[in-house]
C-alpha positions, 0 to 999 in steps of 0.5 A, spaced: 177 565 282 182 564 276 183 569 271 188 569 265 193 575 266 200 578 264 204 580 270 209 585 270 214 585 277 219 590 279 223 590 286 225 596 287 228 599 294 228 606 296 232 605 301 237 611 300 236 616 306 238 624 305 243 627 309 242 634 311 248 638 316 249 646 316 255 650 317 254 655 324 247 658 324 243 663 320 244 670 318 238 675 316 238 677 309 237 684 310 237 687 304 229 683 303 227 684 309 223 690 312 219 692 318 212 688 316 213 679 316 215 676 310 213 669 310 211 663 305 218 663 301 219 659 295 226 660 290 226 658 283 231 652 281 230 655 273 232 662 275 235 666 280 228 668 282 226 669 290 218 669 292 214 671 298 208 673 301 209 680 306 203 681 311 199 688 309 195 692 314 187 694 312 183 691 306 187 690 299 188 697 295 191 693 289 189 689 283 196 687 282 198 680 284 206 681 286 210 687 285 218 685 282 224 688 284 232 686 284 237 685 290 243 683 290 244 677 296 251 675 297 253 678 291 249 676 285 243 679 283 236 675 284 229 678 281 224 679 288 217 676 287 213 680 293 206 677 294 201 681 300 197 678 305 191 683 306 191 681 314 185 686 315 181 683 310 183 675 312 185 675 305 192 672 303 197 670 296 202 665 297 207 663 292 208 655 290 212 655 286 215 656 278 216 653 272 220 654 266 215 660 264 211 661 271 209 661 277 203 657 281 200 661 287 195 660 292 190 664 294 184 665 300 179 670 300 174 670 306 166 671 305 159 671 308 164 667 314 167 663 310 175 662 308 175 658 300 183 657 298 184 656 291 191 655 287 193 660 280 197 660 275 200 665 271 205 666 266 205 670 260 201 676 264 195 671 264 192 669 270 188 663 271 185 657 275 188 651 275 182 646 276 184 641 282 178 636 283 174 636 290 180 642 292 177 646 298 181 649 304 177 652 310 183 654 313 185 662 313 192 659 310 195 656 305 201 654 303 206 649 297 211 647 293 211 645 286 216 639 284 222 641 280 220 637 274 213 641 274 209 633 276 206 634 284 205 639 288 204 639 295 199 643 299 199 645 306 191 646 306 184 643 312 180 639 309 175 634 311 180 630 311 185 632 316 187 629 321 186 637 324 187 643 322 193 644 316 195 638 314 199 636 307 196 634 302 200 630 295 197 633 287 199 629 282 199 631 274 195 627 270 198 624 262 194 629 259 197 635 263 191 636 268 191 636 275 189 630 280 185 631 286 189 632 293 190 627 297 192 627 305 200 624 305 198 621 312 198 620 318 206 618 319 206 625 317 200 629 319 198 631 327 192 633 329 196 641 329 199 644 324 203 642 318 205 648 313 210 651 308 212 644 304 219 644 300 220 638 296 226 637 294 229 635 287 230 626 288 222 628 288 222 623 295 225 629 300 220 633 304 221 639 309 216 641 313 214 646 319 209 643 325 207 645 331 205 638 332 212 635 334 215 638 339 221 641 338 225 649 340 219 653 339 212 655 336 214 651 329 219 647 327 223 645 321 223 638 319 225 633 314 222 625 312 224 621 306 218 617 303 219 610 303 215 608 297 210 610 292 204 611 296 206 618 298 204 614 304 210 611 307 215 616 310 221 616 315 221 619 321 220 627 320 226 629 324 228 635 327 233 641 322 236 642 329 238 648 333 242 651 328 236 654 325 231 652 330 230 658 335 224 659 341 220 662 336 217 659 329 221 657 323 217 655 316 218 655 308 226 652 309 228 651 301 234 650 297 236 650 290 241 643 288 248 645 287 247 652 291 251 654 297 245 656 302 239 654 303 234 659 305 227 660 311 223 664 314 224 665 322 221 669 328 224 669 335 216 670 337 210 666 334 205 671 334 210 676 331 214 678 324 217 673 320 225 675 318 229 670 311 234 668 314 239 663 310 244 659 311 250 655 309 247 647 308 249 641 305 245 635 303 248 628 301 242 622 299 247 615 300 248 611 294 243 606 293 247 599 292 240 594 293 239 591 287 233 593 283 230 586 279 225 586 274 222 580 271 216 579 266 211 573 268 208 571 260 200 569 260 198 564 265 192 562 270 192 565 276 189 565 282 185 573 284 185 572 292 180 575 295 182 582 299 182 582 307 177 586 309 177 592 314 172 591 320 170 598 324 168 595 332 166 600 336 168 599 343 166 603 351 174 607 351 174 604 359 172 596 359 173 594 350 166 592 351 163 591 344 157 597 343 151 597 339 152 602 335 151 606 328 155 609 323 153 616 319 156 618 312 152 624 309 146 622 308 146 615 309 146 610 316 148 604 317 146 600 324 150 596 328 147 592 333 154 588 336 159 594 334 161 591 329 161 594 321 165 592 315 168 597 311 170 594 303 173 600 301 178 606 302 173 612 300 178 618 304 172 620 307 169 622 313 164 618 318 160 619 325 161 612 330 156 614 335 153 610 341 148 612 346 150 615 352 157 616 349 161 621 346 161 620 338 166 620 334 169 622 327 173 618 323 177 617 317 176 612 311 183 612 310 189 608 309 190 608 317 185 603 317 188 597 318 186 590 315 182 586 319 179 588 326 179 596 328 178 599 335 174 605 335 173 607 342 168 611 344 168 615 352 161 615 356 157 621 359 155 617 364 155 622 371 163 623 374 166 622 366 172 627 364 173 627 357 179 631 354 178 635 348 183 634 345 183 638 337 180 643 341 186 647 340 188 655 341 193 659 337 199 660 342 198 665 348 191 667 346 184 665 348 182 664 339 180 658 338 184 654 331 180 654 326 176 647 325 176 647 333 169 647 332 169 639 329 170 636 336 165 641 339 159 640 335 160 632 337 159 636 345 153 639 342 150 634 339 151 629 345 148 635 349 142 635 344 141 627 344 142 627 351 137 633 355 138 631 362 146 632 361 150 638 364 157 639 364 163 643 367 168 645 362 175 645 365 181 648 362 188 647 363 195 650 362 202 647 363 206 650 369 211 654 365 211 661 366 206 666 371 201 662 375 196 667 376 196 669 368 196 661 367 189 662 370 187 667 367 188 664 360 185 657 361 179 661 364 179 666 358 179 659 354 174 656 357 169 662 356 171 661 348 169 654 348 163 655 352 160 660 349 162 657 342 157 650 345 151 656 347 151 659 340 149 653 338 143 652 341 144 649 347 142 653 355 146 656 358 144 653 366 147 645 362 154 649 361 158 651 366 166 652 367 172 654 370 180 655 368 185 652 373 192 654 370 197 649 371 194 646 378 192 640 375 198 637 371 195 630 367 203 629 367 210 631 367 212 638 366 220 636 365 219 636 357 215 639 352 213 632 349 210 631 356 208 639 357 203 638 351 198 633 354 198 638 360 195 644 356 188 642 355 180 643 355 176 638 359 169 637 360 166 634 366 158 630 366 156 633 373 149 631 371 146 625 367 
């Protein structure tokens, strides 16, 4: 098809890369921190203001948002924001960020089993709702940034959409002044665990972050990444701040003000313990950008409107590849597909179901991780002798409490289970060999115990449901790294009877 068109070309590279180096290594800022964690910390580029959230025992006591004070830090005066977590009450506030005359702030709040996250705006002592399309946040945390200009914030949040628990998500500001809906910055970036505690810098294209998803010193770990192009897509390789700031513990909400001497985070030598700000001498340098940016602009002419390539789902037996007679649900709707095969013509964001019979289903994304032309979509069997990993049923460190949205994954099993009455499974679980072997056990059994009874909880009899904890004894690979570590800490389940 031919059709009468201006075109407006721009060649622009964004080839420039941030380079992060800190003089020895973090010292505590004592005059803010106290005997209760702080956490969720943002600085101000307008003014020499500092916010954070600190947890609090028990329910809330207090209409306030924050209470405000001065400390001297280093010799000049800054104004301290301090918002509360209601830990009792499985309520928090976290601040986002400032603006010229305010300050944007999350809020969760917990009701009738359900956590709900929103984000606030404040300023002039008015408190408001800023309205974010389709927003919703099922996670008990939420975390973000607000972009010095004031144009994107990034929101740390789980959706249906994430690739599985907290993942990051870009809000862009419209023309009119309004706010975008979220939308996932991808899986480049995005793991199936956590990443919390954006901090985007000024150029508006460097992103610091905490994950447990990568490996790295501890709990969590702060890395940088650098986006390549104006998707909010594309990012280089996150890498990793290094041991000079992180430790065995967890390190979160890195920020720093352009122009000034220490950049500041959040660290605990333990995971499941108290938060201390900590800053550190730091230095960023973005390499010049010397490629040539070329704009030219075509006048009105025939051209020819190629035809976008199409996005095939195909949906395949994990084992052989062997082609499926499947179908595909999305809400309410369902499409069938004798040869596996289903033709996608758009990029909805949303999530759908591939199942097949006699196998696991499976959930997927309608995203930019879908390639043009053919994807495999690999689904595992439940015929007798099969072992399936579950591998986003994931349990917050040292505990048998599953991460919020494990349940996802679950209600697949569930739904096998009903689809299929004859089934009956062993669920296994599996630590890696690190610490003692007979607590190791123990854990996995006590995990074991949280998945299976999540699994009868919905409906399922319990003579179909068996399980056991075998602790480190049965390592699916290395124990030397911690890369390696990670695929041997798992919950399986075995088809012991179809």
């Amino acid at each position: 098809m031919k059709s009468s068109i201006i075109t407006f070309i721009m060649c622009l590279s964004l080839a420039s890369v941030a380079q992060v180096a800190f003089e020895g290594k973090g010292e505590t800022v004592d005059s803010i921190n106290t005997s209760n964690g702080q956490n969720y910390l943002v600085l101000s580029p307008h003014d020499r203001s500092i916010a954070f959230t600190e947890e609090r025992g028990g329910a809330p006591n207090s209409t306030e948002l924050y209470t405000s004070q001065q400390q001297t830090i280093g010799g000049e005066s800054r104004s301290i924001l301090i918002f509360s977590d209601w830990l009792g009450e499985k309520g928090m506030l976290s601040p986002i960020g400032f603006t010229s005359d305010g300050l944007y702030y999350s809020q969760v709040t917990f009701d009738k089993g359900m956590f709900y996250g929103k984000v606030k705006y404040i300023t002039d002592g008015k408190d408001k709702d800023v309205e974010i399309p389709f927003l919703k946040n099922k996670s008990p945390i939420q975390s973000g940034c607000l972009s010095k200009d004031g144009q994107y914030m990034i929101l740390s949040l789980e959706a249906n959409n994430s690739y599985g628990v907290e993942d990051l998500y870009i809000v862009k500001k419209k023309v009119d002044g309004s706010w975008d809906r979220a939308k996932n910055l991808g899986f480049q970036l995005n793991t199936e665990f956590q990443e919390v505690t954006p901090f985007l810098a000024e150029d508006n294209r460097t992103l610091f972050f905490a994950t447990n998803g990568r490996g790295g010193q501890g709990g969590f770990d702060l890395f940088y990444t650098v986006r390549q192009d104006e998707s909010w897509r594309n990012w280089s390789e996150p890498v990793n701040l290094g041991t000079q700031i992180n430790t065995t513990g967890a390190e979160t909400s890195f920020a720093y003000i352009d122009g000034e001497e220490w950049a500041y985070y959040v660290s605990s030598q333990d995971s499941d313990g108290y938060g201390d700000i900590m800053r550190i001498k730091f230095k960023e340098e973005i390499e010049e950008d010397t490629t040539e940016v070329v704009e030219s602009v075509l006048v009105k002419e025939d051209v020819k409107i190629e035809t976008p390539i199409s996005i095939v789902l195909r949906v395949v037996d994990a084992k052989s590849g062997e082609k499926l007679p499947a179908e595909m649900i999305f809400g309410d709707s369902k499409r069938i597909g004798p040869n596996g095969l289903f033709e996608i013509d758009s990029l909805t964001g949303d999530e759908v179901e591939l199942k097949s019979p006699g196998y696991l289903p499976t959930v997927i994304m309608l995203d930019e991780q879908l390639q043009p032309g053919e994807n495999m979509i690999k689904l595992s069997s439940v015929a007798k002798g099969s072992i399936i990993t579950l591998d986003h049923v994931l349990f917050h460190r040292g505990t048998a409490e599953m991460v919020e949205g494990s349940e996802k994954e679950l209600n697949l099993v569930v739904e096998v289970l009903n689809d299929n009455p004859n089934i009956k499974i062993l669920l296994k679980g599996h630590t890696d060999n690190t610490g003692d072997p007979v607590k190791n056990v123990q854990l996995s059994d006590a995990r074991v115990k949280t998945v299976k009874a999540y699994i009868l909880s919905q409906g399922i009899n319990a003579f179909r449901v068996t399980g056991k904890g075998y602790g480190g004894n049965e390592p699916i690979a290395s124990n030397e790294t911690e890369e390696s570590r990670k695929l041997n800490r798992r919950v399986e389940f075995e088809v012991v009877d179809d």
